[in-house]
Each structure stands twice: as C-alpha cells, then as structure tokens.
Steps between C-alpha positions, in 0.01 A plus 500: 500500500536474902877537463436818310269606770748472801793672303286785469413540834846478600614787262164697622645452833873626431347765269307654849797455687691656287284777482447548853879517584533778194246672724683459792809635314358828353358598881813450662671689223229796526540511951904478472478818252210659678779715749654679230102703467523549899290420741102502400372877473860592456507889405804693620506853476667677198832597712561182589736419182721249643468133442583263685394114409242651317399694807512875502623760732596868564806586550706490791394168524815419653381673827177410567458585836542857401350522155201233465387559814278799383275247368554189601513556876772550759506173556455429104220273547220693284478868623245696340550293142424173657821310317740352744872473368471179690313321224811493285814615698384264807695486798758713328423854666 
C-alpha cells in the first residue's frame, strides 16, 4: 500500500509540472502573437490602409517627414495623436 502511495505522488507531481509548463507555453504563444493586434488601444484612422507587420499606415509612408508629420509631430514623436513612429520603426527615422 505505501509503494502505491509514493508512485502517486510522483505522477501528482509530474502531472503539475506538466501542467504548469503547458501554461507557460500558451502565454508565450499569446505575447509573441500579441504585435500582429498593435500596440494596446491600437485604433488607426480609416485612411490609414497600409499594413505593415500588422501595423497600419497612410500612405506616403515612404516619406514620413513630409506626410506623417501632420499628426505625429515634426519630429514624429506623438504630435497631436500622441503615437510616436518610434515605438515600432525605432531608430530608423
């Protein structure tokens, strides 16, 4: 009966473990897809039909210092809609 006792345990034991690192699993799975939705609160305007790693953006997007900057700032680091293209382009512009 004692031996019975201890197996159990030990399968108890491998069951939670095994259950915790499915958990693990499924959360890193959910952050390393959470981009493609954009950043929390993400809401572009409706002429911004351009993706771009599941971002979206107006066109002319190719010349941001001319065409973004409406928005987004001279310096394209919020302007009056408080989004920086920093977040995602980064030290690119």
């Amino acid at each position: 009966m004692m031996k019975f006792r201890v197996k159990f345990k030990d399968k108890m034991k491998d069951s939670a473990a095994g259950r915790v690192l499915i958990l693990v699993l499924m959360l890193v799975f959910i952050l390393a897809c959470e981009k493609e939705d954009g950043p929390s609160g993400y809401n572009p305007p409706a002429d911004h039909t351009i993706s771009q790693e599941g971002y979206m953006h107006k066109s002319g997007l190719d010349n941001p210092l001319v065409n973004c900057v409406d928005c987004h700032g001279a310096d394209l680091k919020g302007g009056s809609v408080g989004v920086s293209c920093y977040e995602c382009h980064g030290k690119q512009w």
